[in-house]
C-alpha positions, -999 to 999 in steps of 0.1 A, spaced: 124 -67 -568 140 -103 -577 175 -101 -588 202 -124 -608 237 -123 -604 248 -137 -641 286 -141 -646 298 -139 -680 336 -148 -694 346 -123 -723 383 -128 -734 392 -145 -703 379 -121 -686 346 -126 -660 320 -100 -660 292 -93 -631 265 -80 -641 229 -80 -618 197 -87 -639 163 -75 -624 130 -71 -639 136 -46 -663 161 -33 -645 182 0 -659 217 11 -660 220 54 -664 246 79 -663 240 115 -661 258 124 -695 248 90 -712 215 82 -728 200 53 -706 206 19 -714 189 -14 -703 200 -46 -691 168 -73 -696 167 -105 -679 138 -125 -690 130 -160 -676 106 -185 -681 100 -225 -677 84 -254 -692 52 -270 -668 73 -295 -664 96 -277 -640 126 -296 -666 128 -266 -687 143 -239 -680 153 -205 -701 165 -171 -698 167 -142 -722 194 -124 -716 207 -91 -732 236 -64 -715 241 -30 -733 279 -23 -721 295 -47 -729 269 -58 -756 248 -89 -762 217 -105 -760 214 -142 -765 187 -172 -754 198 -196 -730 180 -233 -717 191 -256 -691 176 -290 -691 174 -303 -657 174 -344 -675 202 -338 -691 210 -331 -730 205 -365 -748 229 -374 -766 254 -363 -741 276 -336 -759 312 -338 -753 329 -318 -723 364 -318 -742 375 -281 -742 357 -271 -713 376 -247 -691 354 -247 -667 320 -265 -660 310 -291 -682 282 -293 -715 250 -316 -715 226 -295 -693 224 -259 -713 223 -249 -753 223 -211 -760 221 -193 -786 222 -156 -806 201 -137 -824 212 -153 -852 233 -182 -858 239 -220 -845 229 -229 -819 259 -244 -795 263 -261 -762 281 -238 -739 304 -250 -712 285 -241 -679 288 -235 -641 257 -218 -636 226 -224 -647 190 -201 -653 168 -228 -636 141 -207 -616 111 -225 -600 100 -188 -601 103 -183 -633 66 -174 -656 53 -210 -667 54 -214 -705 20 -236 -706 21 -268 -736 4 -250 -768 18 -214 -762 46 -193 -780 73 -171 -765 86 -146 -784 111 -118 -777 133 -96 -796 139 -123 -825 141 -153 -804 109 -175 -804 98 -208 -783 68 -231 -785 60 -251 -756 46 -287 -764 40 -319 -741 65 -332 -766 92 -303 -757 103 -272 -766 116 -260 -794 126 -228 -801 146 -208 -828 162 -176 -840 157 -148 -866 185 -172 -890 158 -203 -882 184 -217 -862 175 -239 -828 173 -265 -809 143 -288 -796 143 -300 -762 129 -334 -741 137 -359 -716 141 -383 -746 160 -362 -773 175 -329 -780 191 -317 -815 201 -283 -829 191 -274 -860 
């Protein structure tokens, strides 16, 4: 079974977690919970995105890495660590932002996302185009991604 090792900072505070295919957290006493790591990538192997949702602590959010870069080139002022221009993210519902990151979800792996098909995954959906991707959540908020442009909407 393929595993991810995702670190996430809360409060300061970094977090481990370990994503597999559907993989499960139990306790004996607790009902079972599930931590999902989803991945998937444009044909263009410059695409890449990763659904992501924890139960303890809890979240779930979309993330894309574009491996030409974000164009325009977002600020990196504020950023702890890493640096912004190569991921946007997003929640369920909201803005869309560019996270500082260190890591990234690019996976050669990963299920291709063929140009004309839709993703779509506990309120997050993504349409793959020879133009780019765009995808959005259940507020209609987004972003569209390409080689030549990427905006948030």
């Amino acid at each position: 079974m393929r595993r991810r090792l995702l670190v996430t900072l809360v409060a300061g505070v970094a977090i481990l977690s370990v994503f597999g295919s559907g993989a499960t957290a139990s306790s004996s006493k607790a009902k079972t919970s599930k931590d999902v790591y989803i991945d998937f990538r444009m044909p263009s192997n410059n695409v890449f995105c990763a659904y992501i949702s924890s139960a303890s602590p809890r979240y779930k959010y979309l993330r894309c890495d574009i491996m030409s870069h974000i164009k325009p080139m977002p600020s990196s002022r504020g950023c702890v660590e890493g640096s912004r221009g190569v991921s946007v993210s997003m929640n369920v519902t909201g803005r869309a932002t560019y996270p500082c990151s260190s890591d990234t979800v690019y996976n050669t792996g990963a299920r291709k996302l063929n140009y004309g098909k839709t993703w779509r995954y506990s309120g997050f959906t993504c349409k793959s185009r020879t133009a780019g991707l765009r995808c959005n959540n259940l507020s209609g908020h987004g972003w569209f991604l390409s080689k030549q442009k990427t905006y948030r909407f």
